[in-house]
Backbone as CSV, one residue per row, in Angstrom:
resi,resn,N_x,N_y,N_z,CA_x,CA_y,CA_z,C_x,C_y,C_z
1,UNK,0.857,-1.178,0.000,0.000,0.000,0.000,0.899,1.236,0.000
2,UNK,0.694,2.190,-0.709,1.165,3.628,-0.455,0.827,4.607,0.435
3,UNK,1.153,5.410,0.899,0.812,6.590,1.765,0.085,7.156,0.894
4,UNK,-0.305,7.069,-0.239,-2.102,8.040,-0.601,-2.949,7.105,-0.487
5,UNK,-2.412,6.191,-1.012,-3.530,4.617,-0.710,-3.857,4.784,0.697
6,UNK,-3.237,4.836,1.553,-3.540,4.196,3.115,-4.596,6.135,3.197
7,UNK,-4.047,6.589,3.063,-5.024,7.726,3.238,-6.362,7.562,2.306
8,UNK,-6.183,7.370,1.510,-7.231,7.456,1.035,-8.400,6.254,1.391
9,UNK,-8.095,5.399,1.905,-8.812,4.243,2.468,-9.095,4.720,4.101
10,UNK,-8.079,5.747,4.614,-8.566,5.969,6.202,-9.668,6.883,5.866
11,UNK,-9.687,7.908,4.835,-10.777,8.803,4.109,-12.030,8.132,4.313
12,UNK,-12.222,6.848,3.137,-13.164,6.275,2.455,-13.886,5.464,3.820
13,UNK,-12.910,4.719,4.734,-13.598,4.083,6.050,-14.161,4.990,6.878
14,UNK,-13.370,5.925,7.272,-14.074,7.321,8.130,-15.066,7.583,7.564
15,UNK,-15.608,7.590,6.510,-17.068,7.951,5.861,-17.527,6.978,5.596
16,UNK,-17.324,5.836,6.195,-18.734,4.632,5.821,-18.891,4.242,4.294
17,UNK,-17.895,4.348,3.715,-18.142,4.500,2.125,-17.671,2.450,1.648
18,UNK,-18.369,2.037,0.970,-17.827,1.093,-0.014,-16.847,1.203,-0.813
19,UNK,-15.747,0.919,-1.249,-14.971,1.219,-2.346,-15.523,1.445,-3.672
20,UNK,-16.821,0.324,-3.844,-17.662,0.469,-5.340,-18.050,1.868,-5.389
21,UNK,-18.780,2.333,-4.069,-19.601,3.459,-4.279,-18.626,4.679,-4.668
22,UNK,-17.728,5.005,-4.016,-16.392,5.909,-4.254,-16.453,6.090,-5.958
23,UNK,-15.726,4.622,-6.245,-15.498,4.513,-7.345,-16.314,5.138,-8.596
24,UNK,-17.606,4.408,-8.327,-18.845,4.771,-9.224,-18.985,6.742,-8.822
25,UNK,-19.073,7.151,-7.935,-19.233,8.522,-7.898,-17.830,9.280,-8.281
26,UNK,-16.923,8.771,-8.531,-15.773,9.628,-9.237,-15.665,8.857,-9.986
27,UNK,-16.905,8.021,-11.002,-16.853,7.420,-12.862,-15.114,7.045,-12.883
28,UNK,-14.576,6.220,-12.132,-13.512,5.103,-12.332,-14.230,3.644,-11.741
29,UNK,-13.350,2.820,-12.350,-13.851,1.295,-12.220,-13.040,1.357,-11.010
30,UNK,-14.160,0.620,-9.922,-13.766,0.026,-8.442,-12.224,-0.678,-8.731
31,UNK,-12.043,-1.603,-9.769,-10.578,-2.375,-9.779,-9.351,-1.325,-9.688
32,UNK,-9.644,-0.245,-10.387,-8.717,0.970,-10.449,-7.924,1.616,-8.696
33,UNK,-9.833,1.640,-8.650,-9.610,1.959,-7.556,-9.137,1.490,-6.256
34,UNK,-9.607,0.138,-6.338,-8.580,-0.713,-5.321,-7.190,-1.126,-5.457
35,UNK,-6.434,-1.114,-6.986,-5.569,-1.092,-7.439,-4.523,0.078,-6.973
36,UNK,-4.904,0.996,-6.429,-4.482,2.898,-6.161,-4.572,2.505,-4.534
37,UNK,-5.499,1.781,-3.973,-5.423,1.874,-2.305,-4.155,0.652,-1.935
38,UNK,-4.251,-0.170,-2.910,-2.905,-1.037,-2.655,-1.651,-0.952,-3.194
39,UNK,-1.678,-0.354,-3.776,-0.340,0.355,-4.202,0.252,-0.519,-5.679
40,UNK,-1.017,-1.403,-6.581,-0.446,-1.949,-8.032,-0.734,-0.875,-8.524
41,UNK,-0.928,0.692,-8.831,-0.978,1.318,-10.039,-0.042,2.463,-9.482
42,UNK,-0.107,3.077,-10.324,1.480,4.109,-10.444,0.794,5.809,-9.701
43,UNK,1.340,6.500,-9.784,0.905,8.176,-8.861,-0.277,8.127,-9.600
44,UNK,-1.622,8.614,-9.231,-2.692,9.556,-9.669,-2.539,10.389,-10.369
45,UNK,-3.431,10.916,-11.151,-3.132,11.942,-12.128,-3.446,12.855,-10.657
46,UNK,-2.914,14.648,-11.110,-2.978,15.123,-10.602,-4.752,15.870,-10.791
47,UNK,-4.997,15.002,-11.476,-7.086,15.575,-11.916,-7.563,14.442,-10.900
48,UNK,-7.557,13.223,-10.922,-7.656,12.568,-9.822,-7.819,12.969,-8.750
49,UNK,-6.569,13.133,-8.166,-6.344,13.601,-6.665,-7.213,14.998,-6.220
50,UNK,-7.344,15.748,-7.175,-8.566,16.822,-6.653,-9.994,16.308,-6.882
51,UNK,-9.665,15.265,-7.759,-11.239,15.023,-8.034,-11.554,14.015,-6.438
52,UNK,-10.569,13.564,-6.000,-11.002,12.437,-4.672,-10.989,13.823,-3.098
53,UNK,-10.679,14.853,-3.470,-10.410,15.903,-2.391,-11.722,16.735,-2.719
54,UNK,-12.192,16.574,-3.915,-13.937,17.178,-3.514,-14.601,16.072,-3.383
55,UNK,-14.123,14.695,-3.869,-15.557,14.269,-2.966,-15.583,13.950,-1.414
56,UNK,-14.698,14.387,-1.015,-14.309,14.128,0.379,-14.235,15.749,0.999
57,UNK,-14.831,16.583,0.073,-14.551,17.937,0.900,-13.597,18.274,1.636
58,UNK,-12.251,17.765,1.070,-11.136,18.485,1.317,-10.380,19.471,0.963
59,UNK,-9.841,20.812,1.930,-9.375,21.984,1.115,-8.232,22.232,1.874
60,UNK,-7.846,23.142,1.401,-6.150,24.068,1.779,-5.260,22.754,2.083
61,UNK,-5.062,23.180,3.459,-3.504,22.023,3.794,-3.868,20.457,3.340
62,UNK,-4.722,20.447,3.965,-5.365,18.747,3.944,-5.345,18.399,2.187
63,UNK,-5.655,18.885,1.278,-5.388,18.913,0.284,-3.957,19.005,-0.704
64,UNK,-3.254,19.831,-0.003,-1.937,19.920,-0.178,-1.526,18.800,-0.104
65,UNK,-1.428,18.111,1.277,-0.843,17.119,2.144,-1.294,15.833,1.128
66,UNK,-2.440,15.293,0.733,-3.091,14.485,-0.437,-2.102,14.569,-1.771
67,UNK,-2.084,15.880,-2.094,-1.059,15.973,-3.653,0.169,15.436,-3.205
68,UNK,0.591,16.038,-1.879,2.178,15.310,-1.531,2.306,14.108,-1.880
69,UNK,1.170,13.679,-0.678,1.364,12.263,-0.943,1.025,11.357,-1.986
70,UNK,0.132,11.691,-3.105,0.430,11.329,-4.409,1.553,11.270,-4.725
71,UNK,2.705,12.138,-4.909,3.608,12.833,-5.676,4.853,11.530,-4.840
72,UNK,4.253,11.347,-3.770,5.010,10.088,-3.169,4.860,8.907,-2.698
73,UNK,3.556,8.591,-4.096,3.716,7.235,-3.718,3.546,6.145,-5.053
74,UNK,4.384,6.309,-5.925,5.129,5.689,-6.962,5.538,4.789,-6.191
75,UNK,4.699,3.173,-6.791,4.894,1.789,-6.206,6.280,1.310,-6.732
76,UNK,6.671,1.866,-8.394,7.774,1.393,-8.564,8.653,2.474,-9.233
77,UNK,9.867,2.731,-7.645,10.727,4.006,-8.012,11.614,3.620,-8.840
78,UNK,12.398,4.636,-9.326,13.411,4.156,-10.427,14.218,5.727,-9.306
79,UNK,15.972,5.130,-9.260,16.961,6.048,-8.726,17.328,6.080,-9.244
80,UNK,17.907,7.214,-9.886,18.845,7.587,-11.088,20.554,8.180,-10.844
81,UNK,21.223,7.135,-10.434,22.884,7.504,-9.848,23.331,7.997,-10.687
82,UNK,23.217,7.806,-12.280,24.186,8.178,-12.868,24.895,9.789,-12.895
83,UNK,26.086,9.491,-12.601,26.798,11.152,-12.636,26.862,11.334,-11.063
84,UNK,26.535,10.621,-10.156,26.364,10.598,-8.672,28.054,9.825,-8.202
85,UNK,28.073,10.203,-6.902,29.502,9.234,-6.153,28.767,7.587,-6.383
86,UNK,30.313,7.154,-6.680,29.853,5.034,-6.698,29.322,4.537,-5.301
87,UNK,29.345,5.529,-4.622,28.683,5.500,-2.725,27.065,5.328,-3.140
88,UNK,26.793,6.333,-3.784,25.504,6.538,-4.507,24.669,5.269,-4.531
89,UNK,25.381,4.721,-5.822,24.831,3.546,-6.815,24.960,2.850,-5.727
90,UNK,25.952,2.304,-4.941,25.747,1.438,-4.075,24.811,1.253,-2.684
91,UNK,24.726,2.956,-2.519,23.479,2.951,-1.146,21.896,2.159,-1.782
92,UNK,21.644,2.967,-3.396,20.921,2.468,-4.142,20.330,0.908,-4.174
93,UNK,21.009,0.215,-4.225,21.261,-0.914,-4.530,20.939,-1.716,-3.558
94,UNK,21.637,-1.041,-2.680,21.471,-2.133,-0.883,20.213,-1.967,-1.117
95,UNK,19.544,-0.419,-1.151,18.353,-0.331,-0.338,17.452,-1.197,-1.361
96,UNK,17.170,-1.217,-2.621,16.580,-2.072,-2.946,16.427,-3.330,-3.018
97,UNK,17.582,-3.907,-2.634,17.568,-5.365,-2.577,17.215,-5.761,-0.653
98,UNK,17.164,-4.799,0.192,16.942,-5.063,1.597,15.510,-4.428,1.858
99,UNK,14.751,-3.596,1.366,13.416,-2.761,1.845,12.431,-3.467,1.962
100,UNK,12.714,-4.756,1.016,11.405,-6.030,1.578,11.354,-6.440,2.939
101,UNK,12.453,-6.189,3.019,12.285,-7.157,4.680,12.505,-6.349,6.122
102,UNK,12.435,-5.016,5.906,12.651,-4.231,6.805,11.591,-3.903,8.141
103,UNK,11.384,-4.037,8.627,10.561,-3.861,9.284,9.850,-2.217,9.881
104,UNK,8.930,-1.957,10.577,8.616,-0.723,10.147,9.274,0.078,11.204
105,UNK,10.334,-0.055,12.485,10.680,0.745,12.656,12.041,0.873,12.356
106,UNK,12.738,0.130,11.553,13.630,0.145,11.082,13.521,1.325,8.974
107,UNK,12.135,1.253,8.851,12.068,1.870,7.991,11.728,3.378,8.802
108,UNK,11.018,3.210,9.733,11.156,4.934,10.516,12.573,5.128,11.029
109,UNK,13.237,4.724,11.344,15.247,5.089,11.179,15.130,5.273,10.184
110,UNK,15.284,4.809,9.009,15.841,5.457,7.756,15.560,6.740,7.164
111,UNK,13.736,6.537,7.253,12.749,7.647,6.887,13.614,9.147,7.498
112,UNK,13.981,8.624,9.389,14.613,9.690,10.279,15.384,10.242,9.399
113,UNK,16.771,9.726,9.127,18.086,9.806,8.407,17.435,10.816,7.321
114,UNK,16.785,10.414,6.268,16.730,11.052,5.141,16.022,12.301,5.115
115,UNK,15.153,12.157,6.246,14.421,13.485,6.842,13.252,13.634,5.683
116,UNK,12.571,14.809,5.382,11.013,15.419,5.119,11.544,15.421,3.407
117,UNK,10.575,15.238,3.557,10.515,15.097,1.431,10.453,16.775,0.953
């Protein structure tokens, strides 16, 4: 799941909502849409993400905070070292071949380390 997914499902439960019904009232297919709360489809369009922030009557920060977290939650990142220190490519590398198995407060250390997006 992604951090817009998991929000957007704490959204959709806080309002008693079905996923179908969501779906059907912002005219996307429910699969889409459960596809986006679990994290198989790629960032939201950015028409999306306002279109799920009015039906949820969300504005200013709370809305902001929604685009963020769109903007960060690409299920499959691509790091781009090239032209970077070989420290780089190699932090790269670990982290993808170890992030499966991390556990979550070992991913809040890291999160710490790298600090606010």
């Amino acid at each position: 799941m992604t951090p817009f997914g998991q929000r957007m499902r704490e959204l959709r439960e806080q309002h008693g909502l079905a996923l179908k019904d969501m779906a059907a009232a912002l005219h996307i297919s429910s699969a889409y849409l459960s596809a986006l709360e679990h994290g198989r489809k790629g960032t939201p369009s950015p028409m999306l993400v306002r279109q799920i922030c009015g039906y949820f009557g969300i504005i200013w920060d709370e809305a902001e905070e929604m685009e963020r977290l769109a903007q960060m939650s690409d299920p499959r990142v691509v790091i781009d070292t090239s032209g970077l220190h070989p420290k780089a490519t190699l932090a790269a590398n670990r982290l993808a071949q170890r992030i499966g198995k991390m556990d979550e407060a070992t991913l809040d250390r890291l999160l710490g380390l790298i600090g606010p997006a």
